[in-house]
VOLUM-770512 format. One record per residue (C-alpha): residue number from 1; residue in one letter; chain; z, y, x. Coordinates in steps of 0.1 Angstrom, whole numbers. Layout:
N
   resi   resn   chain      c3      c2      c1
    NUM      A       A       Z       Y       X
...
This chain:
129
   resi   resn   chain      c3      c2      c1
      1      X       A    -408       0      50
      2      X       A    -422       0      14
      3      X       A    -407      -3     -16
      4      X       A    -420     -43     -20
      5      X       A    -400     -50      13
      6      X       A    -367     -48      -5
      7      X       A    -363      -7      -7
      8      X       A    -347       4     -40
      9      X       A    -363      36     -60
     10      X       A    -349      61     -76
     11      X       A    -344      59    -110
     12      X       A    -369      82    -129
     13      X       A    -355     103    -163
     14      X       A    -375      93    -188
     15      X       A    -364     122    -206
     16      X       A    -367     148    -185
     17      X       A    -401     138    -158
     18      X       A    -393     150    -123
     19      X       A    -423     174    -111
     20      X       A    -407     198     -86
     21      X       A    -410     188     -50
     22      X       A    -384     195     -22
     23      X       A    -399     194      16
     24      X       A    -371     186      42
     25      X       A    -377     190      76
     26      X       A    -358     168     106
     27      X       A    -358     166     145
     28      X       A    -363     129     155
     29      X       A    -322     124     163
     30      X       A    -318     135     124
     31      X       A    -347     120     113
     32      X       A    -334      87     130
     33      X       A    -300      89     112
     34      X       A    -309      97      71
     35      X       A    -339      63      78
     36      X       A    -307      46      92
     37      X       A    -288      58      63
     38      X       A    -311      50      34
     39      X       A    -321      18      52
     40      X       A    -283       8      52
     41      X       A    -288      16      11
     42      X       A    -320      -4       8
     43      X       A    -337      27      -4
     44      X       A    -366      45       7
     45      X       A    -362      81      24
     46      X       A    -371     103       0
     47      X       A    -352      82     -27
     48      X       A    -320      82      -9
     49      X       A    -325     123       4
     50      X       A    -330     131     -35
     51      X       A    -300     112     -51
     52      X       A    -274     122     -19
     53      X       A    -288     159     -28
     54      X       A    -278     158     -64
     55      X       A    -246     141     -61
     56      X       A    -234     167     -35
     57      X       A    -246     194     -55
     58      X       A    -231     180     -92
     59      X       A    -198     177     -67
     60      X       A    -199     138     -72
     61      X       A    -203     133     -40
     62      X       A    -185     154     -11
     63      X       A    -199     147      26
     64      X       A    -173     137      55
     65      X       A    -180     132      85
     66      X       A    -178     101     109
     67      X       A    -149     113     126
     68      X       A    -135     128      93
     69      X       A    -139      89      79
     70      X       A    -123      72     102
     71      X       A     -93      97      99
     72      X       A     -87      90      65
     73      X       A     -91      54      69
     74      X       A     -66      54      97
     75      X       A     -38      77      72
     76      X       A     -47      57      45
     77      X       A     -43      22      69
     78      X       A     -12      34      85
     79      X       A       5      43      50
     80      X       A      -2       7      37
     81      X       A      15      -4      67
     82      X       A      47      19      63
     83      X       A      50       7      29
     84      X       A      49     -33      36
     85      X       A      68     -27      63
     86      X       A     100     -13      41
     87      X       A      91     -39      16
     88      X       A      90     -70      42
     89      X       A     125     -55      54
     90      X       A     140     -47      19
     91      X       A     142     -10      25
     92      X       A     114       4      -1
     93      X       A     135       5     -34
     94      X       A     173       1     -25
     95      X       A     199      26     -32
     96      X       A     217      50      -9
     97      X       A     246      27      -9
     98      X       A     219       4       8
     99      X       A     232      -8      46
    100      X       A     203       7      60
    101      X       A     198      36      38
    102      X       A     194      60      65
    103      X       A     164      38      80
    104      X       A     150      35      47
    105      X       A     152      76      47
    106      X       A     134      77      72
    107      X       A     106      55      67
    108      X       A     102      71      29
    109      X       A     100     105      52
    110      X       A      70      91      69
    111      X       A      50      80      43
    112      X       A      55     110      29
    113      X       A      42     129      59
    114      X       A      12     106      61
    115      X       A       4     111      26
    116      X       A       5     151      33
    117      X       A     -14     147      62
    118      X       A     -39     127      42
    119      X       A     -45     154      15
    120      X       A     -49     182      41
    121      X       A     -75     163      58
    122      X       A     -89     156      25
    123      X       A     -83     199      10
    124      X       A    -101     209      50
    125      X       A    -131     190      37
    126      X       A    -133     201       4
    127      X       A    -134     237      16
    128      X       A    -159     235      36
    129      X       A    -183     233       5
């Protein structure tokens, strides 16, 4: 695909002209995937390669994978429900005195477990780099 069917290019620095050349090499399954990726971004290959490159490297940007993704999304998903949960059933900011205090306990318990959960998925990741 060229850039006049839609691809977006990297912005160039004026300031600062970009001369040095990186070479990447890919097997077909990898190669498949970035084209996929940057195709998804509506930018060429080498456009896309070069800006995910720098904004892993200035730390803007930390890689997760699929599976690593759909984790979070699920924590993240399953503490949204908690929450309207104990708000559709008046337990999310009641008292102790409360008649179902100890339920309410209990759900503020899981959310707070899910949120743990979520930041140690989210620490694993970060240490990896």
């Amino acid at each position: 695909m060229s850039a006049t069917q839609g691809e977006r290019r990297r912005e160039r620095q004026m300031q600062a002209p970009r001369s040095n050349r990186v070479n990447l090499a890919y097997n077909d399954a990898e190669l498949t995937i970035v084209q996929e990726a940057a195709k998804r971004d509506g930018m060429a290959l080498s456009a896309w390669a070069a800006r995910k490159a720098l904004a892993v490297a200035k730390d803007q940007l930390i890689p997760v994978s699929a599976d690593a993704r759909d984790v979070l999304t699920e924590l993240i998903r399953s503490r949204g429900e908690l929450v309207r949960i104990g708000e559709s059933i008046g337990l999310i900011g009641h008292s102790d005195t409360h008649p179902n205090a100890p339920l309410a306990k209990k759900l503020a318990e899981a959310v707070q477990r899910v949120d743990r959960a979520t930041l140690q998925v989210m620490r694993e990741r970060v240490s990896r780099w």
